[in-house]
Structures are given as C-alpha cells and as structure tokens.
N, CA, C and O atoms as a Tinker XYZ file with bonds, in Angstrom:
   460  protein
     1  N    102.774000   94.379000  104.592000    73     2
     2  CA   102.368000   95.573000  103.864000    64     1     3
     3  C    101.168000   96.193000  104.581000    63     2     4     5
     4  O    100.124000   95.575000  104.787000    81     3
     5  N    101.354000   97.252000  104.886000    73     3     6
     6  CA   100.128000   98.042000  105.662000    64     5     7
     7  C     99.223000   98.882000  104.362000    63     6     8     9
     8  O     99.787000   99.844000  103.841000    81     7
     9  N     98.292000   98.617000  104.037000    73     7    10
    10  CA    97.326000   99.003000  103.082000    64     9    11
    11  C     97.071000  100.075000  103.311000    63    10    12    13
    12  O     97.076000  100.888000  102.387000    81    11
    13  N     96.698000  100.543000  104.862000    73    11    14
    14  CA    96.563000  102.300000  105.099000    64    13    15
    15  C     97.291000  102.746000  104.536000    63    14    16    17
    16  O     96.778000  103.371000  103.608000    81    15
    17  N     98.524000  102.813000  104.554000    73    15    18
    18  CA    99.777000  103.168000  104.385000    64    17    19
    19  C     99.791000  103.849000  102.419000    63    18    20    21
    20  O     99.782000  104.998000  101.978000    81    19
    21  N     99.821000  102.163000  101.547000    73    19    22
    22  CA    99.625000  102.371000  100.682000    64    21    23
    23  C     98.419000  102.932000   99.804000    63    22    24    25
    24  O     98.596000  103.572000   98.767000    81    23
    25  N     97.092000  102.598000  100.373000    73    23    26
    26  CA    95.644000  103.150000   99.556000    64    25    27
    27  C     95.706000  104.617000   99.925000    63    26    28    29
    28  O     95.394000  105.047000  101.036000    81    27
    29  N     96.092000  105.283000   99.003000    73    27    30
    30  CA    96.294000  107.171000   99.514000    64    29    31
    31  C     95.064000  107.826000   98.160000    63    30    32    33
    32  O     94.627000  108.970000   98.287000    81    31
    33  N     94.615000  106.913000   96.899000    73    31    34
    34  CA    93.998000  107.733000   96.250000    64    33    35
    35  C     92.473000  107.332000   96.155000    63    34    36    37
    36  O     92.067000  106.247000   96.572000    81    35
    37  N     91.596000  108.355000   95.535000    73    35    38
    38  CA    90.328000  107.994000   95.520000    64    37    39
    39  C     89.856000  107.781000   94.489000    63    38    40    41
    40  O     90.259000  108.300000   93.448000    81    39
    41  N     89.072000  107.115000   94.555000    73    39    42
    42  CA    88.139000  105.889000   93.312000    64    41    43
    43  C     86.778000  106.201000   93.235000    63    42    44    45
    44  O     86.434000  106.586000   94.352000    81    43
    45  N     86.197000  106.213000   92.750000    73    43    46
    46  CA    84.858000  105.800000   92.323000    64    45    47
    47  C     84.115000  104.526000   91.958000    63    46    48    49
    48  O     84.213000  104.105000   90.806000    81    47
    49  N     83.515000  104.001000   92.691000    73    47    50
    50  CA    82.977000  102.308000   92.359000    64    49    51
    51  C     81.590000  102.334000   92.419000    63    50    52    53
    52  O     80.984000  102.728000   93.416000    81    51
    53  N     80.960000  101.862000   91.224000    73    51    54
    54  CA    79.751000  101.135000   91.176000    64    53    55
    55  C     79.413000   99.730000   91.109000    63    54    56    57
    56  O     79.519000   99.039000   90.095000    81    55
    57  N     79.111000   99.446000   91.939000    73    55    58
    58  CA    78.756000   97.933000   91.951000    64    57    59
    59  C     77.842000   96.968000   91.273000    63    58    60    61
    60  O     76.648000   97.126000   91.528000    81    59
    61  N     78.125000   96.115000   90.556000    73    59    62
    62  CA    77.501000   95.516000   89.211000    64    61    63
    63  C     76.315000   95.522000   88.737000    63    62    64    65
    64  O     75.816000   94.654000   89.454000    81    63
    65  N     75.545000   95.839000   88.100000    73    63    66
    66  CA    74.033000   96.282000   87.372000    64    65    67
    67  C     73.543000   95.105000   88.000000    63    66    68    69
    68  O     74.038000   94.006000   88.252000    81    67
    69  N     72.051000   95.815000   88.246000    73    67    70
    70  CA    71.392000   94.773000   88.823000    64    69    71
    71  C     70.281000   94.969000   87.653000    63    70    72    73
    72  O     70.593000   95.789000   86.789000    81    71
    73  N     68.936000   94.275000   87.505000    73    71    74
    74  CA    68.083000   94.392000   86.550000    64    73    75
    75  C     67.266000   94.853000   87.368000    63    74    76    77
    76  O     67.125000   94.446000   88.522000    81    75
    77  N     66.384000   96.145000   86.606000    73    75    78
    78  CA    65.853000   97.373000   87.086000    64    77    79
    79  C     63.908000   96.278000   86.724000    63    78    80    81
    80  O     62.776000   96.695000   86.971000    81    79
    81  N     64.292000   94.999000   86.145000    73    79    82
    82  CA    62.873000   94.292000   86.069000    64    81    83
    83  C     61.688000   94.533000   84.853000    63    82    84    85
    84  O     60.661000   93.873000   84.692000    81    83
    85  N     62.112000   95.549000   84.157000    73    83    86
    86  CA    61.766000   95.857000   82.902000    64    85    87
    87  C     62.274000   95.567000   82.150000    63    86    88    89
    88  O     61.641000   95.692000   81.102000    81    87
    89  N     63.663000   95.001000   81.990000    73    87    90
    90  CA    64.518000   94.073000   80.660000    64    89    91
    91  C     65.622000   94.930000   80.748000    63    90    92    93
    92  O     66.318000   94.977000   79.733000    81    91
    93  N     65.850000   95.393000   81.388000    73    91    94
    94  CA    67.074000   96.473000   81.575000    64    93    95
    95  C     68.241000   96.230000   82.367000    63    94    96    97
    96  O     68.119000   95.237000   83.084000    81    95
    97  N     69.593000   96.970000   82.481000    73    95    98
    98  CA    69.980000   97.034000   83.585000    64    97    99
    99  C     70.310000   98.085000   84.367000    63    98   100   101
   100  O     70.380000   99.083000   83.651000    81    99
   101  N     70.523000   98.310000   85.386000    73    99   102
   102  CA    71.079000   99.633000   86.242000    64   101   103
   103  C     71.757000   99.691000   87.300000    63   102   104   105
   104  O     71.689000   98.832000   88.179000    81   103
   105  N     72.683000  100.968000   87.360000    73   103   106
   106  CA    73.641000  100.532000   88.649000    64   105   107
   107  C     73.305000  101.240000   89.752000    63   106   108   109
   108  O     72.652000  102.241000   89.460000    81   107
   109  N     73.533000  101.078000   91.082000    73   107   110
   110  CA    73.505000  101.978000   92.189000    64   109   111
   111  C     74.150000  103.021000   92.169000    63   110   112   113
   112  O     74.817000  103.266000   91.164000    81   111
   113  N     74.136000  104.065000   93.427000    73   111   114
   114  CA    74.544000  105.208000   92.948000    64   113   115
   115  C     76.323000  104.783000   93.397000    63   114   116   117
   116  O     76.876000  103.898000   94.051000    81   115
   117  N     76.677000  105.792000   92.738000    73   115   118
   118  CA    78.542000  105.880000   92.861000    64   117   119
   119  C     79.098000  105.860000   94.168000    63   118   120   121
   120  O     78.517000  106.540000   95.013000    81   119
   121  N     79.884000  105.358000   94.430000    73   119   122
   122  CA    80.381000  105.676000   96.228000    64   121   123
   123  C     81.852000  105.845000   96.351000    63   122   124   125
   124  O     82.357000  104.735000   96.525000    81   123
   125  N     82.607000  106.649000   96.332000    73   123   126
   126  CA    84.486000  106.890000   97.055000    64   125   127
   127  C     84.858000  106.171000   97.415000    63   126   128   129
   128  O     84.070000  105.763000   98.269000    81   127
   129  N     86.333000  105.110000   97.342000    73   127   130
   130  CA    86.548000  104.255000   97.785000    64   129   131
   131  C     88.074000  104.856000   97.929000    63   130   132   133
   132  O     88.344000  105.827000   97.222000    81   131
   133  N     89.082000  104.332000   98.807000    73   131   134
   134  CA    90.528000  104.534000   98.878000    64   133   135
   135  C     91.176000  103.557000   98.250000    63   134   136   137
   136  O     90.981000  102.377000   98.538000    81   135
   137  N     92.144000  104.003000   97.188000    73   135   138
   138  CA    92.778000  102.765000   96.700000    64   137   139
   139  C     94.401000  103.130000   96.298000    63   138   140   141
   140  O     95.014000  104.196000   96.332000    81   139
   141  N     94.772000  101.870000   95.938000    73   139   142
   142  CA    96.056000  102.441000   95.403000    64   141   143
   143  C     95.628000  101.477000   93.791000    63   142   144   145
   144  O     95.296000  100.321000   93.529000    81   143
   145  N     95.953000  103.118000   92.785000    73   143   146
   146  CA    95.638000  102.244000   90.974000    64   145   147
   147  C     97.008000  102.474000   90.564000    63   146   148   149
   148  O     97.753000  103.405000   90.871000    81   147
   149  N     97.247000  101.319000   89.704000    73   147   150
   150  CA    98.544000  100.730000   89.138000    64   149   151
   151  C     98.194000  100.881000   87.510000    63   150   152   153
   152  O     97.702000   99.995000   86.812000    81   151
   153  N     98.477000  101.897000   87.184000    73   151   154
   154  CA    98.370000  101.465000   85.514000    64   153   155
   155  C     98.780000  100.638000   84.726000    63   154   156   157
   156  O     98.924000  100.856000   83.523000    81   155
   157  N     99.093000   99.265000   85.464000    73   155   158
   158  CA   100.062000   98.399000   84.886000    64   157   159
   159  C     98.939000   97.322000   83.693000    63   158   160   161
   160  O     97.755000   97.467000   83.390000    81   159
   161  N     99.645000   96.602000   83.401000    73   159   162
   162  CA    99.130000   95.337000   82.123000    64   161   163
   163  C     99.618000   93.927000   82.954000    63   162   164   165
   164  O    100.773000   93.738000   83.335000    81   163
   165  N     98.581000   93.061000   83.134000    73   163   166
   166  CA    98.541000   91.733000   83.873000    64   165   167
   167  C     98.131000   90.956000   82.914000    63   166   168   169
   168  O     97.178000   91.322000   82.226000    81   167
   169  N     98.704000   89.856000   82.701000    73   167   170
   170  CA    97.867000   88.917000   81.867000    64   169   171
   171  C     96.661000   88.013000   83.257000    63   170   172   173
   172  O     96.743000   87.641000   84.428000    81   171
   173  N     95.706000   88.034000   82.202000    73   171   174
   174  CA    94.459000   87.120000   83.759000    64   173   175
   175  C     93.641000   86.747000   82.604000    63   174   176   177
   176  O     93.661000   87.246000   81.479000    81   175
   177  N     92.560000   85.322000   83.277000    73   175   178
   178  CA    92.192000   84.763000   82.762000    64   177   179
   179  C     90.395000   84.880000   82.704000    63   178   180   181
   180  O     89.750000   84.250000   83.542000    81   179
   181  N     89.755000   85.641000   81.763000    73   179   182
   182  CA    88.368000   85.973000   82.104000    64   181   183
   183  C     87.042000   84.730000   82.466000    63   182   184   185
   184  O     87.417000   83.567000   82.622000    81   183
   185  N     86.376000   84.871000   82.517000    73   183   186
   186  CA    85.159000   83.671000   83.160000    64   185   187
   187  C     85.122000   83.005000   81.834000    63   186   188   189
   188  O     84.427000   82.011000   82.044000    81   187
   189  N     85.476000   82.993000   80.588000    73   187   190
   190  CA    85.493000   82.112000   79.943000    64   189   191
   191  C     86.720000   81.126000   79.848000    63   190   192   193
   192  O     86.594000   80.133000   79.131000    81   191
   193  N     87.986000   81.357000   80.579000    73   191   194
   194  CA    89.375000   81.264000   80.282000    64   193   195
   195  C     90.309000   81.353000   79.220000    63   194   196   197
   196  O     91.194000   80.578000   78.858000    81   195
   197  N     89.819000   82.789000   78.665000    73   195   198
   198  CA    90.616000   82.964000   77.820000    64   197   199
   199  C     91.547000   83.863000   78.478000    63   198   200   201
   200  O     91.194000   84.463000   79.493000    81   199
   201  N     92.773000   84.014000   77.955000    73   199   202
   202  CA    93.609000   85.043000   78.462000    64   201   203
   203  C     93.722000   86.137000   77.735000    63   202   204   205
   204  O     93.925000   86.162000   76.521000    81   203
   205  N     93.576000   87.199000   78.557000    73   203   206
   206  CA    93.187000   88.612000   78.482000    64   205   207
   207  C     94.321000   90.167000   79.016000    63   206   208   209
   208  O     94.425000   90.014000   80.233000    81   207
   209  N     94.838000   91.003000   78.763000    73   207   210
   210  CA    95.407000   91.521000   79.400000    64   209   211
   211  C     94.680000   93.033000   80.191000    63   210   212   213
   212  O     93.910000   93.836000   79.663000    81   211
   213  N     94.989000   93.044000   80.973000    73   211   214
   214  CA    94.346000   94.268000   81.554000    64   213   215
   215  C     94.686000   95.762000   81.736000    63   214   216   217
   216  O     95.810000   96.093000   81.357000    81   215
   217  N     93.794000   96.824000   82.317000    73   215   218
   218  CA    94.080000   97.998000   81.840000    64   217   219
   219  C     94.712000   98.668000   82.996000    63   218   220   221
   220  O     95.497000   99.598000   82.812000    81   219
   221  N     94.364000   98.178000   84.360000    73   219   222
   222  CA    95.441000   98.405000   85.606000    64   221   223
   223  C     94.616000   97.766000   86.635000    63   222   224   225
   224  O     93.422000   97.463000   86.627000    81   223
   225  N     95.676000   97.611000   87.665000    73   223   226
   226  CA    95.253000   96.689000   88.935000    64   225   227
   227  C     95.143000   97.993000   90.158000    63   226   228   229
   228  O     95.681000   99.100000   90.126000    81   227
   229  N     94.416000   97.510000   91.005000    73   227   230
   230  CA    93.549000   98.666000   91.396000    64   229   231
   231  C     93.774000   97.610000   93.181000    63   230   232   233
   232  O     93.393000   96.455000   93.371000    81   231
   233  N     94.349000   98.345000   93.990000    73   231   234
   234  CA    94.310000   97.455000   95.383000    64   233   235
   235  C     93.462000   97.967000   96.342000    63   234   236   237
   236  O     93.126000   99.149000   96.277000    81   235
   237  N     93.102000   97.308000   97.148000    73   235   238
   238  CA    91.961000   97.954000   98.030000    64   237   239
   239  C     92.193000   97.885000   99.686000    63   238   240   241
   240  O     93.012000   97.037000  100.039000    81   239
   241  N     91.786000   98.400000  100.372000    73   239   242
   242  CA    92.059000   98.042000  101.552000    64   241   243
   243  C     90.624000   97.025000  102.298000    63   242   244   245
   244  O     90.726000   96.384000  103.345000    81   243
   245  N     89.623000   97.096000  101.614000    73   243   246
   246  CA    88.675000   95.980000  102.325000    64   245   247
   247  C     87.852000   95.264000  100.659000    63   246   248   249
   248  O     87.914000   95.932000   99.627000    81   247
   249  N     87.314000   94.205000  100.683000    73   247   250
   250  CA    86.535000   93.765000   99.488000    64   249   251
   251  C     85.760000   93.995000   99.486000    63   250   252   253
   252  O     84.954000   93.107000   99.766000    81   251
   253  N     85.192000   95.431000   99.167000    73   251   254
   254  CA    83.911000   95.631000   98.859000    64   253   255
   255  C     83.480000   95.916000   97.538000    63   254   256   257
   256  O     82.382000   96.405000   97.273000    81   255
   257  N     84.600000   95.518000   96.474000    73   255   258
   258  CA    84.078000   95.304000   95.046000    64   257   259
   259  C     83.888000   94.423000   94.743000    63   258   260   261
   260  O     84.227000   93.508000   95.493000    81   259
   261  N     83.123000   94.037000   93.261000    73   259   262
   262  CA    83.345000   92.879000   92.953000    64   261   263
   263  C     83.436000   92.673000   91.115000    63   262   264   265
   264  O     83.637000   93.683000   90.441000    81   263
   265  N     83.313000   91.654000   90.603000    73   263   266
   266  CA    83.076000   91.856000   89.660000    64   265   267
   267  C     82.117000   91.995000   88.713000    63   266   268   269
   268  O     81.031000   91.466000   88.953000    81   267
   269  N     82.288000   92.698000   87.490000    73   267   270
   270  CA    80.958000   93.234000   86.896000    64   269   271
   271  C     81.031000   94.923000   87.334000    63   270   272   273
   272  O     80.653000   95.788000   86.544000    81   271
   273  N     81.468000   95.188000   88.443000    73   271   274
   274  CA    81.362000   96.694000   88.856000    64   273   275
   275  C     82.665000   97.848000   88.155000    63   274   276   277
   276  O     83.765000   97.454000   87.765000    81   275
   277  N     82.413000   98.632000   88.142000    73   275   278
   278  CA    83.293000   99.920000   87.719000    64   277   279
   279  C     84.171000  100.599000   88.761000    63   278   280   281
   280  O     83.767000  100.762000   89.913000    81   279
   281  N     85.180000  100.930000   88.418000    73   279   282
   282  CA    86.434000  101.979000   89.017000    64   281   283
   283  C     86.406000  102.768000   88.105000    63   282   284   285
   284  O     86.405000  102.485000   86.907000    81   283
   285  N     86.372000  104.285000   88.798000    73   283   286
   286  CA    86.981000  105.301000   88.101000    64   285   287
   287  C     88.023000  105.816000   89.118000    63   286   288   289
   288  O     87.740000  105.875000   90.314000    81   287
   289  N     89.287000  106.207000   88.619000    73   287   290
   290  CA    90.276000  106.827000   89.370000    64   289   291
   291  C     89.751000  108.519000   89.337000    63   290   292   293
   292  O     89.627000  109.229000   88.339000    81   291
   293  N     89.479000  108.903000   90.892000    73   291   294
   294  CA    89.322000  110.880000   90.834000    64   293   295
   295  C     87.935000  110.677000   91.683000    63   294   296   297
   296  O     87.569000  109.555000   92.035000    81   295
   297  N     87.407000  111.534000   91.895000    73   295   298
   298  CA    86.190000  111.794000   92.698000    64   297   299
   299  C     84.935000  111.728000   92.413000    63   298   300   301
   300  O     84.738000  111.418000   91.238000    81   299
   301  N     83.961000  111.909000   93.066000    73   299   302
   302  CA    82.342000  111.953000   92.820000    64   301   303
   303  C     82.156000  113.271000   92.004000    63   302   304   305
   304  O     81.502000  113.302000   90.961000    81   303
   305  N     82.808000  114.417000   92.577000    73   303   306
   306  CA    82.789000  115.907000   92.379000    64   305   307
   307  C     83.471000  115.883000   90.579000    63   306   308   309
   308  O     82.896000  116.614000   89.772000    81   307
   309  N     84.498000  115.145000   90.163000    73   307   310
   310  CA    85.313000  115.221000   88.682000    64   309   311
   311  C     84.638000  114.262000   88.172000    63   310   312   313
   312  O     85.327000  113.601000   87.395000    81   311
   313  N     83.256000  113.792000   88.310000    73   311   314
   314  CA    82.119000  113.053000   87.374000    64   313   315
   315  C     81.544000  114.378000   86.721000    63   314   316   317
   316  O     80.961000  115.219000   87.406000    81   315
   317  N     81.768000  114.532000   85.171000    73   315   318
   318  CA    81.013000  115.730000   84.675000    64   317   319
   319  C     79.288000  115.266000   84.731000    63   318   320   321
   320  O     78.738000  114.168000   84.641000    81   319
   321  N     78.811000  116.535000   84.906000    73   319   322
   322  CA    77.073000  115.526000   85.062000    64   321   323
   323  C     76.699000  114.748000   85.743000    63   322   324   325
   324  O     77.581000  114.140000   86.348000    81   323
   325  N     75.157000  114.315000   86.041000    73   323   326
   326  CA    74.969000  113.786000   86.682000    64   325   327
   327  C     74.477000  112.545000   86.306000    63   326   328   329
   328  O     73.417000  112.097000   86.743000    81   327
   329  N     75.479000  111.737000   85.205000    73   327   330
   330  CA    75.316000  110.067000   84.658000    64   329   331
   331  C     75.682000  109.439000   85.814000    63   330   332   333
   332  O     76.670000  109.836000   86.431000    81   331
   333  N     74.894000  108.322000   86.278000    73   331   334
   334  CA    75.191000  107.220000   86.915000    64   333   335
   335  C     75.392000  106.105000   86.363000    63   334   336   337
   336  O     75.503000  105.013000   86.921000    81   335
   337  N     75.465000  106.446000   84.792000    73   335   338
   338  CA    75.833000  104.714000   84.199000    64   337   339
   339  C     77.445000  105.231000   83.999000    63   338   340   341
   340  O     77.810000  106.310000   83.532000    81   339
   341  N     78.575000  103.739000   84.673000    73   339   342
   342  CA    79.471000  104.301000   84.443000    64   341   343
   343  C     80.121000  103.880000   82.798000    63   342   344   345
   344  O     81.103000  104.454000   82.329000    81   343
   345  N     79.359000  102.783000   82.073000    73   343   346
   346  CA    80.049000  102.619000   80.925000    64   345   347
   347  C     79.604000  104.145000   79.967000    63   346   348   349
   348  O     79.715000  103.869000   78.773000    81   347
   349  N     79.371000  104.901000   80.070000    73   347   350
   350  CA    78.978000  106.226000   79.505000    64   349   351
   351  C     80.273000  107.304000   79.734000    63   350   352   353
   352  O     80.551000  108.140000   78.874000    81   351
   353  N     81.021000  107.175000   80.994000    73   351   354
   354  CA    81.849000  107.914000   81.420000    64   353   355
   355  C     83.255000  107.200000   80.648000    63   354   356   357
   356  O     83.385000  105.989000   80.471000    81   355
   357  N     84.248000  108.247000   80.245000    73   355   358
   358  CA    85.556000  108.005000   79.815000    64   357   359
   359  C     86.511000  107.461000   81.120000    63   358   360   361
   360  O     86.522000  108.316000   82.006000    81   359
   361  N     87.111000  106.562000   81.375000    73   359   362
   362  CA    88.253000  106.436000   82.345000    64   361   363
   363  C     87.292000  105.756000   83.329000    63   362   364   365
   364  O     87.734000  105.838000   84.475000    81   363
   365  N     86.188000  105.149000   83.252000    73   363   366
   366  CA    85.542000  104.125000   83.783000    64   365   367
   367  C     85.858000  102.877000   83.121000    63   366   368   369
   368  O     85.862000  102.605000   81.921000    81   367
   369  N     86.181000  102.017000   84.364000    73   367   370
   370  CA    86.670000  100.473000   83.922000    64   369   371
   371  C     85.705000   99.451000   84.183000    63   370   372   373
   372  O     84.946000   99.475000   85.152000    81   371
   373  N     85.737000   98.549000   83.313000    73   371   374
   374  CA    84.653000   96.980000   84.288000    64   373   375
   375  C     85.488000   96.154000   85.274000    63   374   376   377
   376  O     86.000000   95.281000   84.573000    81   375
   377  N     85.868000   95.990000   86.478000    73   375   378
   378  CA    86.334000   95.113000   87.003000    64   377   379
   379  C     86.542000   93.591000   86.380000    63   378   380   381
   380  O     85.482000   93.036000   86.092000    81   379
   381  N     87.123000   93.229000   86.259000    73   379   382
   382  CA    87.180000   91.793000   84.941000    64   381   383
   383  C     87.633000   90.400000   86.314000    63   382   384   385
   384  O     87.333000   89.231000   86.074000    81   383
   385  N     88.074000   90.635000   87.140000    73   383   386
   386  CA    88.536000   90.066000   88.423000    64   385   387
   387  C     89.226000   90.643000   89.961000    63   386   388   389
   388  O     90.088000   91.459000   90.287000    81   387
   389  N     88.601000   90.010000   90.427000    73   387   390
   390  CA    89.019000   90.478000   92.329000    64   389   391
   391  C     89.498000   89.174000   92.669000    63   390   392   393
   392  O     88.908000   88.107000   92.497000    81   391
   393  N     90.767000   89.391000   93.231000    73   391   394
   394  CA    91.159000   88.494000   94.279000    64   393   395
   395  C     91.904000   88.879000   95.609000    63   394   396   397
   396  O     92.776000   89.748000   95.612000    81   395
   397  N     91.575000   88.285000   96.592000    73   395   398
   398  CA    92.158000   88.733000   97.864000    64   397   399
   399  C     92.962000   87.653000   99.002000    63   398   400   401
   400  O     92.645000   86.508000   99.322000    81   399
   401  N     93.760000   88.241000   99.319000    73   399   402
   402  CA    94.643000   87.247000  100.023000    64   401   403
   403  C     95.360000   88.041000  101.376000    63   402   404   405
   404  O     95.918000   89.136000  101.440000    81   403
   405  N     95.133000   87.151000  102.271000    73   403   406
   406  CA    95.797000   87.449000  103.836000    64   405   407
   407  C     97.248000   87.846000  104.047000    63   406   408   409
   408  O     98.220000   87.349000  103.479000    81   407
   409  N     97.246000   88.543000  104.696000    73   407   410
   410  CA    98.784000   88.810000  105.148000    64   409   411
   411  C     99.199000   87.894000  105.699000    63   410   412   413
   412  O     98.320000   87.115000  106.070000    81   411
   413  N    100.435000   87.554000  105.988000    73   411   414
   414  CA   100.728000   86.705000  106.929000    64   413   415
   415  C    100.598000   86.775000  108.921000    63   414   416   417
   416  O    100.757000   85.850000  109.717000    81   415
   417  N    100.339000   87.889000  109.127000    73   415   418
   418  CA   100.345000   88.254000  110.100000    64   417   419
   419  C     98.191000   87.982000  110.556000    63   418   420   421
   420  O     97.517000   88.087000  111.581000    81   419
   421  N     97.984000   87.718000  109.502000    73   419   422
   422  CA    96.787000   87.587000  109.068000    64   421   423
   423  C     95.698000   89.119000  109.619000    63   422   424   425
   424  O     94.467000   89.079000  109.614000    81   423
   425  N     96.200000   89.868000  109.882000    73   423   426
   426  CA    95.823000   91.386000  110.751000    64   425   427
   427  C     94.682000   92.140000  109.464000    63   426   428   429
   428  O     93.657000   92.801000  109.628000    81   427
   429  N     95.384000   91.702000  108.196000    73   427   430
   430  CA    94.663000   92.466000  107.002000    64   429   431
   431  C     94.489000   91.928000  105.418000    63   430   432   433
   432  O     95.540000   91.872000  104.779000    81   431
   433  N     93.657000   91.657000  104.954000    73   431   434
   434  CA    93.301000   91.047000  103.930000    64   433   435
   435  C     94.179000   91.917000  102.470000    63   434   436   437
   436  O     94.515000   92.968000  103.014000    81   435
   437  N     94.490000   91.972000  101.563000    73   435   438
   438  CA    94.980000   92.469000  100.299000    64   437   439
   439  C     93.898000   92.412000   99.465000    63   438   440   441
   440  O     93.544000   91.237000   99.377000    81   439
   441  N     93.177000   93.171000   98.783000    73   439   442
   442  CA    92.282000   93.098000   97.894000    64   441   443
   443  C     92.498000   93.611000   96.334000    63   442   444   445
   444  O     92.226000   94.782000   96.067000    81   443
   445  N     92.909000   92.862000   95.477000    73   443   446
   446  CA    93.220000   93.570000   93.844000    64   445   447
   447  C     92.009000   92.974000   92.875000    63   446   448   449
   448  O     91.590000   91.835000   92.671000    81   447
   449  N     91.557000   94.620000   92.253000    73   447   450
   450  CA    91.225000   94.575000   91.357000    64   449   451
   451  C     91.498000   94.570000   89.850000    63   450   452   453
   452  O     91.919000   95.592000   89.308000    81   451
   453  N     91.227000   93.245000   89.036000    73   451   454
   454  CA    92.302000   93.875000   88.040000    64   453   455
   455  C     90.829000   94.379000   86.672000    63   454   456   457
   456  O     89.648000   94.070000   86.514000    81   455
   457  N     91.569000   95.041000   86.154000    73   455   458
   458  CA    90.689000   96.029000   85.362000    64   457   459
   459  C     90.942000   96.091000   83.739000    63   458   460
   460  O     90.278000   96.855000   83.039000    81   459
C-alpha cells in the first residue's frame, strides 16, 4: 500500500496538552497534516482496558501523532476564530490510540489513528 497514494486529505492536529505550570493545561499551536479519515466504528481497548468503540480511524503517512492529541478533518483556514483549544471546536477528536506497523517491503511505516 503506498500511503502517498492513499493520504489525499487534510487534518488538523494538536499534539497533547502539556501543563502551561500554573495548574492548567494547553496545547501547541495547530499544524496540517495529510491523511486518509475513515468514518468508520472499531472496537479498541482504552488505557484502562475497557472496550470502547470509536468515532473514525484516521491513517497517516509518518507518526507524528500521538495520543492525548486532536484531529480535525478540513483546514487551519475552516477553524472559525482564533481558538487553539481543540476540545472547544465541533468535529475535533481526542486520539484514544496510535498504532503503526511496517510494510512488508519495509520501505514505509502505516500509521492509524483511532479516534
């Protein structure tokens, strides 16, 4: 599977709140990512192991998400305003798990987010 190929849409990702050191938390600013989003339902198992179903799986062409962080499917520009928290925004997700696995050709990694 060639990931160029398939990652044709754009995302929005913030990467997981860090503590701003005042008792708070806050995220970095937003950054475009290429992906291919699956509106599908996965059953997966959250850091407590309970089983959970999800809101869509989200593939990536390199791992530069992780979990704790946000996907929005659409652009920097179709963010109304200028909020950088993404649990404030509608159609912002929490990443709930990333896993990634090699091709066989081993040339390119698979990266899914499930959401």
């Amino acid at each position: 599977m060639n990931m160029r190929e398939k990652c044709r849409q754009t995302a929005v990702y913030w990467a997981a709140p860090v503590s701003d050191g005042r008792g708070s938390w806050t995220f970095t600013a937003p950054a475009e990512i290429t992906v291919r989003w699956d509106n599908t339902s996965v059953e997966y198992k959250d850091t407590q192991g309970e089983v959970k179903v999800s809101t869509a799986v989200v593939l990536l062409k390199s791992g530069v998400v992780v979990v704790g962080g946000y996907l929005y499917l659409g652009t920097l520009a179709s963010i109304t305003g200028t909020n950088t928290d993404p649990t404030a925004i509608a159609g912002a997700y929490p990443i709930m798990q990333v896993a990634s696995t090699p091709v066989i050709s081993n040339r390119q990694t698979i990266v899914k987010a499930i959401l």
